[in-house]
N, C-alpha and C positions, 0 to 999 in steps of 0.2 A: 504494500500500500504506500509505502511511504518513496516506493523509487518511483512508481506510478504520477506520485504529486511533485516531485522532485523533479523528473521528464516535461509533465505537464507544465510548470514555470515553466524549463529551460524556454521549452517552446511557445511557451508567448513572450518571454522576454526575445527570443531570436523574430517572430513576427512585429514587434515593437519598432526594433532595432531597426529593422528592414523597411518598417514603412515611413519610420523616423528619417533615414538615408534616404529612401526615394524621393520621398519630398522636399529634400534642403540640396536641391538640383538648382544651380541657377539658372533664373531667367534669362532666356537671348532671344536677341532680332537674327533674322537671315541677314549678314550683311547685302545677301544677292538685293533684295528687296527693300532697301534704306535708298529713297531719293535724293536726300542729302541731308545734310546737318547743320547745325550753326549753332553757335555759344548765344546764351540769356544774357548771363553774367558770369560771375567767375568761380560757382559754382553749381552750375545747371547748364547740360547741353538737350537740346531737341532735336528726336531724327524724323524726319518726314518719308513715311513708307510712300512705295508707287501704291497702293488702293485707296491715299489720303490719310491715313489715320497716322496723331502724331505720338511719339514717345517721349518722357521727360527721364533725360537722365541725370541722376543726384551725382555729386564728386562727392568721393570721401572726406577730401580737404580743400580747402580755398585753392584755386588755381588761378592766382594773379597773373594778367596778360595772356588770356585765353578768348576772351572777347573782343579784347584790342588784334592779337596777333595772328589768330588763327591755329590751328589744332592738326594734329593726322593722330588717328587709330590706329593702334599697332599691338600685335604683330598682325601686318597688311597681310599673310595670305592664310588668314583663318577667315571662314565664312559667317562666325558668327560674331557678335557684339553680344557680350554676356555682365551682367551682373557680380559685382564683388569680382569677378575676375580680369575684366577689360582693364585695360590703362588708352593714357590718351597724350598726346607730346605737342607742346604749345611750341610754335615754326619757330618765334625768336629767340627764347630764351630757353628753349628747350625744355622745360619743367614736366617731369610725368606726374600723372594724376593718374588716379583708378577711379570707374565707376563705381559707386557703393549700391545703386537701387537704378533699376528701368522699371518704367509703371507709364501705360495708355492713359492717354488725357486728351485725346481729340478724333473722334470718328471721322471714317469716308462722309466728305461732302455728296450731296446728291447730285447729279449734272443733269 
């Protein structure tokens, strides 16, 4: 009885575990799919998908001269733009940033 209840844990603690990891997947855009971008301010950039809908993405820290200078994502031959894992490199002064949070804030318009 007692290895029976002892199995029984293990095995919700292993389905726990596992649903716990699936879910803490970070969010990403298709870069295929991102019509462009452009910095807010110097903690917020916006990517504009081709079906209209727009995405706000949070910097983990202030990235001064990011919307004065301009930005590239990188590393340029990954396809996605992901959450907590993206960085992002301001052209002047070179400074990397990470993205902390992507989160939908604007639907396809209607035409």
């Amino acid at each position: 009885m007692k290895f029976s209840r002892r199995l029984a844990c293990t095995a919700a603690t292993t389905l726990i575990f596992t649903a716990t990891a699936a879910s803490s997947q970070p969010f990403c855009l298709d870069s295929r799919n991102i019509r462009d971008s452009r910095a807010v301010d110097t903690h917020t950039v916006v990517f504009r998908m081709i079906d209209g809908s727009r995405y706000r993405a949070a910097l983990a820290q202030d990235c001064p001269g990011l919307n004065f200078n301009g930005f590239s994502i990188f590393p340029a031959d990954s396809d996605r733009v992901c959450a907590g894992l993206q960085l992002i490199r301001t052209f002047r002064d070179h400074q990397v940033c990470r993205i902390a949070t992507i989160a939908l804030f604007g639907h396809p318009t209607a035409r």
